[in-house]
C-alpha positions in Angstrom: 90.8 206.9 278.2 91.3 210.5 278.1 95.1 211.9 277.9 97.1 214.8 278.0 100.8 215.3 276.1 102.7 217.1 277.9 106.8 218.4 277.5 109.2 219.8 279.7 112.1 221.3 277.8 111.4 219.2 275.0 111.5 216.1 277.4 107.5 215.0 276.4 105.1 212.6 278.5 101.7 211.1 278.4 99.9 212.2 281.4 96.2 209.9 282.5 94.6 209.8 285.6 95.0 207.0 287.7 92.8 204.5 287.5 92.4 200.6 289.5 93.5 197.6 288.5 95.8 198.9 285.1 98.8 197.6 284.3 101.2 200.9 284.0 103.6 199.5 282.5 101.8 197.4 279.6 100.2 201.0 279.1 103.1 202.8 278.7 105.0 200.5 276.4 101.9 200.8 273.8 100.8 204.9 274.2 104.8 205.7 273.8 105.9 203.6 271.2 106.3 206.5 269.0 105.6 204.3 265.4 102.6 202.3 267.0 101.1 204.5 269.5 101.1 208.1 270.3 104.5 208.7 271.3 106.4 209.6 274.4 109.3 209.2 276.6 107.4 208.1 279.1 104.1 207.9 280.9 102.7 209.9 284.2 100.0 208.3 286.6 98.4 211.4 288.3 96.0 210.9 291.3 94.4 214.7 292.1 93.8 213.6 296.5 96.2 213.7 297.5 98.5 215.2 294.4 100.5 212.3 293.4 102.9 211.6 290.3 104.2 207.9 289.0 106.4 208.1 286.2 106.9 204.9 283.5 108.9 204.9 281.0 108.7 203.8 277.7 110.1 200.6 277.7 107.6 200.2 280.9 110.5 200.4 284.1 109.4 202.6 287.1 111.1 205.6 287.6 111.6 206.4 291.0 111.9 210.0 290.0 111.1 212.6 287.2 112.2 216.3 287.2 110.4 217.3 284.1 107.7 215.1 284.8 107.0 216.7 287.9 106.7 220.2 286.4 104.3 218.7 284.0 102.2 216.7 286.7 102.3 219.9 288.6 101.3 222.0 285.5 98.3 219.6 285.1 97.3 219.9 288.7 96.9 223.8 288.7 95.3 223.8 285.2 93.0 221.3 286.7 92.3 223.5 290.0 93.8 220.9 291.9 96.1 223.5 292.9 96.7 227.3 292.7 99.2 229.5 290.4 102.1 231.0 292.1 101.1 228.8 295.6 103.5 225.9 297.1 102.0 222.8 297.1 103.3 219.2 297.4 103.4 216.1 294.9 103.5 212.6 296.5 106.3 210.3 294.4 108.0 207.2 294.9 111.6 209.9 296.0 109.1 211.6 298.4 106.8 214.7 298.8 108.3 217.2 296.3 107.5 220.7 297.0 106.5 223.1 293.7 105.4 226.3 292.3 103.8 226.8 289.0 104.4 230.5 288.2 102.0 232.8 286.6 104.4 233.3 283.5 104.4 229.4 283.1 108.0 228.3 284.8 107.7 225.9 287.4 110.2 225.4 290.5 110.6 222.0 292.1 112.6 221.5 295.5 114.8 218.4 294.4 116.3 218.0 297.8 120.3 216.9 298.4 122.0 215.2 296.4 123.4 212.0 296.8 127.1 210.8 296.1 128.6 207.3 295.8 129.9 206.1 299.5 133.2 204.0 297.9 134.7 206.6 295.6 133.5 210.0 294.6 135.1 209.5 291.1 135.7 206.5 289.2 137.3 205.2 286.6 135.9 202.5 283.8 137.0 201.4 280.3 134.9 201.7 277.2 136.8 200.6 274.4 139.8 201.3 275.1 139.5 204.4 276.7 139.5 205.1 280.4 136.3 207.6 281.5 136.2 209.3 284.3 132.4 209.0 286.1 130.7 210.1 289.2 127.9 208.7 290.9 124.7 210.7 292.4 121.9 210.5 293.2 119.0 213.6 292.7 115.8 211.4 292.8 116.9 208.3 290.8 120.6 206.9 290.1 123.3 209.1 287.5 126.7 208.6 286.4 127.9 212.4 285.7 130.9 212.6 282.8 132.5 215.7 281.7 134.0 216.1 278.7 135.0 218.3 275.9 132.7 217.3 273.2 129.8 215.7 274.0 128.4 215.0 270.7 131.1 212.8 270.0 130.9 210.8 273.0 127.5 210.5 271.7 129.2 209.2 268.4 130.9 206.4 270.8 128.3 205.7 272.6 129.7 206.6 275.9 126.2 207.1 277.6 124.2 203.9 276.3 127.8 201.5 277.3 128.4 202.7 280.8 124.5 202.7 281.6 124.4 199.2 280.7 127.7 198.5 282.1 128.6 195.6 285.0 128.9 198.3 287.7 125.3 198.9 287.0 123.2 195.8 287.3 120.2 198.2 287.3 121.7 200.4 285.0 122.0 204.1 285.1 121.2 207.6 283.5 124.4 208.9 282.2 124.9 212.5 282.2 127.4 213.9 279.5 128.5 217.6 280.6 130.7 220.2 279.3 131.8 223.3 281.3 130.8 226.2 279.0 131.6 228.7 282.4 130.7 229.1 285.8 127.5 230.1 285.1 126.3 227.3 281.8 126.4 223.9 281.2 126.1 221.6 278.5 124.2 218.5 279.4 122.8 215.1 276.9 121.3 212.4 279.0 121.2 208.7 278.6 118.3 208.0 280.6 117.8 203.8 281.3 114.6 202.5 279.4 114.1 205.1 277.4 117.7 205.9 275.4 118.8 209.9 274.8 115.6 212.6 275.7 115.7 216.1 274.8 116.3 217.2 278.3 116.8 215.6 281.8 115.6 217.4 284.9 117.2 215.0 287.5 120.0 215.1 285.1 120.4 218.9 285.1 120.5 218.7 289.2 123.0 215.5 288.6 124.9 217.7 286.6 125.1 220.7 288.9 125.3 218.9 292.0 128.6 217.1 291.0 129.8 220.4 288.9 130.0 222.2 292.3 131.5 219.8 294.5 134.0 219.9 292.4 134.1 224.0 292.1 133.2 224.4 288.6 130.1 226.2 288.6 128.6 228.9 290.5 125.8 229.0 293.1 122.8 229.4 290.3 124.0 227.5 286.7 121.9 227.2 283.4 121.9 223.9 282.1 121.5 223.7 278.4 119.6 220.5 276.5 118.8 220.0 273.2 115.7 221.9 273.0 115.6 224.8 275.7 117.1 225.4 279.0 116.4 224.5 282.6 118.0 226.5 285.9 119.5 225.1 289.2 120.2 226.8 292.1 120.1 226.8 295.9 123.9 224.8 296.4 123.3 221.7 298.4 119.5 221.9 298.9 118.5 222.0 295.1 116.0 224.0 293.0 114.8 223.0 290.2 113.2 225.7 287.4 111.9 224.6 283.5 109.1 225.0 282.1 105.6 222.5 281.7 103.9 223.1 278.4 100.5 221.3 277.7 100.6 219.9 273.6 97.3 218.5 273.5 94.8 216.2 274.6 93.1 212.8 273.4 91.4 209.5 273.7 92.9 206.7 273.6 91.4 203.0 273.7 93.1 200.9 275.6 92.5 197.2 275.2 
């Protein structure tokens, strides 16, 4: 079975064609375990007619929605000639038709859509040890719980993400977005994504991030959001924009029993 590695902002996928009658998720438990197979946050299921992206992640859950993923799946369909550089063209997922652009220079810009907030209480309160943190729930393609604070290494330290993701508010769990207001114009992001544990970047979690960062009037119209390994850029206020980058690693076979 032929593959293709993939990473967005450091945030790296297994990309294969799709194929009848495969279990995804079985798939994407072995190819990602990064001791036993070939390593990944998670898997993407392209079909070229129409373009189409699934996204599994590595403990095998569905994703409903992937920003980085996307700009890899979209990345793969132009270097395929599925699709033209620098043309709009739409990718089928399970959040909807996602409209993107794969740039001559190599960035790639996905409409996210609106965001989503929480109907009961735009900010919440929940205790983790003691401590009472301050959450916000959105919505940008799949479920986050945005929390600013001032050092978000540390709340890495107290495991702040991996505790309110797996928390009784979330039955399904959540991707929990630590952010720290470096100005108007940059943020600071880690994510805690459910079934897969910290990535490198988050693109859903860089829109999570923005979206709930100018509601409340901390950032400006177009913000960098900084990860671990590079940067990504939203803009467009309420009707998002997503821009990172899709870098192809390699390719390789892999036999699937």
């Amino acid at each position: 079975m032929r593959f293709y590695k993939y990473h967005g902002c450091g945030n790296d996928f297994l990309l294969i064609d799709e194929m009848q009658g495969k279990n995804y998720s079985e798939i994407a438990k072995r190819m990602c375990n990064r001791r036993l197979g070939v390593g990944a946050d998670g898997l993407l299921v392209c079909s070229s007619s129409p373009p189409s992206m699934r996204i599994f992640n590595m403990d095998g859950s569905e994703a409903t929605m992937c920003g980085n993923g996307i700009r890899c799946a979209a990345g793969y369909f132009v270097e395929k000639g599925v699709a033209n550089p620098d043309e709009r063209f739409e990718i089928r997922t399970l959040d909807g038709l996602k409209t993107v652009v794969v740039k001559s220079d190599g960035a790639v810009s996905v409409g996210m859509g609106r965001a989503k907030f929480g109907a009961d209480c735009f900010g919440e309160e929940y205790d983790i040890d003691g401590r009472r943190i301050m959450f916000y729930r959105v919505f940008t393609g799949c479920a986050h719980a945005v929390v600013f604070c001032d050092d978000v290494f540390k709340e890495i330290l107290f495991g702040t993400g991996e505790k309110l993701s797996s928390c009784e508010l979330f039955p399904q769990r959540v991707n929990v977005d630590l952010v720290r207001i470096e100005s108007r114009k940059m943020l600071t992001v880690r994510t805690y994504e459910r079934g897969v544990g910290y990535t490198a970047a988050c693109g859903t979690g860089a829109c999570a991030a923005y979206a709930v960062a100018r509601r409340l009037k901390l950032c400006d119209n177009e913000t960098e959001i900084r990860f671990e390994l590079g940067s990504m850029k939203v803009y467009g206020g309420e009707k998002m924009t997503l821009v990172g980058d899709s870098v192809n690693v390699f390719c390789g076979e892999w036999e699937e029993k």
